[in-house]
N, C-alpha and C positions, 0 to 999 in steps of 0.2 A: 577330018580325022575319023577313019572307021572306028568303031567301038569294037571292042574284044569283048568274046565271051569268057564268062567266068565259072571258072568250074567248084562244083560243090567243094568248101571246105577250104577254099585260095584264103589262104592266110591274111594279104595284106586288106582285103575288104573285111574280114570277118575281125580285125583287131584295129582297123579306123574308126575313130572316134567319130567319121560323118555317120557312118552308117549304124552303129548302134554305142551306145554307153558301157563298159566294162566295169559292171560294178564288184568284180571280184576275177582281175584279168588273170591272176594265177591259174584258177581254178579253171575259169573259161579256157583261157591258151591250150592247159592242159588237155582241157575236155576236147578241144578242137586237133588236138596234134593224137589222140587216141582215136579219134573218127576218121583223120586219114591216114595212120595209120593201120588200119580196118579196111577201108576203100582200100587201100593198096595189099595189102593181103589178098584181098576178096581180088582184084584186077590181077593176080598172079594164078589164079584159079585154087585156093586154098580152102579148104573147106570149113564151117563153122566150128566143129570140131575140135579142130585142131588151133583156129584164132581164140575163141572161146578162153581157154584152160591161159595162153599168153596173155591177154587184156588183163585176165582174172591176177597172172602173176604179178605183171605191173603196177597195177592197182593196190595191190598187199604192197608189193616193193615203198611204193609214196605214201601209204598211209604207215607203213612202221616207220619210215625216215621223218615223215611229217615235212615233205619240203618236195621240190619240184624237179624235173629232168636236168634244168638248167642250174641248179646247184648242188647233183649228185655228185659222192666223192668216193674216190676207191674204197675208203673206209667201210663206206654204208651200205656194199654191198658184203664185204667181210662179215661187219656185224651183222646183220642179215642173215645170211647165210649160218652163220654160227648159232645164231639165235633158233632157225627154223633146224639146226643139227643136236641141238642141247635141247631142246622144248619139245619136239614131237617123234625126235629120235630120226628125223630125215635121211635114205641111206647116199652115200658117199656119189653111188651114180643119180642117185636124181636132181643132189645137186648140183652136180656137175652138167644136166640137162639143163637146168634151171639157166 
C-alpha cells in the first residue's frame, strides 16, 4: 500500500489520538480549522490585509459567544451584531460587511 502525503493542517491526523493528545480539542479543532482556513485564503492569492482584520473578526465573534463554530446559532450572531451596534455605535454598512 503507497503511503499518501499529508498536507499541512489534514484534519483527521491532526485530531487522532495516535498522533498527539488533545488536551483541550475545542480550542485545538478551533485553532486548527482557523489555520486552514488562512492556508486557503492565502492559496486564493488574498493578501494579509485583507485575511488579517477576518481572523481578527472571528475570533471577537467565539470569544463574545464563548462557544465554538459547531454550536453557533442564528441567535449569536443577532446578538453580536446588536451588541457591537449599541456598544461602539457600529454603522449599518459595516455591519452588514461584517
Amino acid at each position: 500500500m503507497a503511503s499518501r502525503r499529508l498536507e499541512p493542517g489534514f484534519a483527521p491526523e491532526i485530531l487522532s489520538s495516535r498522533v498527539s493528545v488533545l488536551l483541550r480539542p475545542d480550542e485545538q479543532t478551533f485553532a486548527a480549522m482557523i489555520s486552514g482556513w488562512t492556508d486557503q485564503q492565502l492559496a486564493r492569492g488574498l493578501k494579509r490585509s485583507t485575511i488579517e482584520p477576518r481572523l481578527k473578526l472571528v475570533r471577537r465573534f467565539q470569544t463574545f459567544t464563548n462557544a465554538y463554530p459547531w454550536t453557533w446559532k442564528p441567535v449569536d450572531v443577532e446578538e453580536f451584531m446588536s451588541e457591537l451596534r449599541s456598544g461602539s455605535g457600529v454603522a449599518v454598512s459595516t455591519l452588514r460587511s461584517h
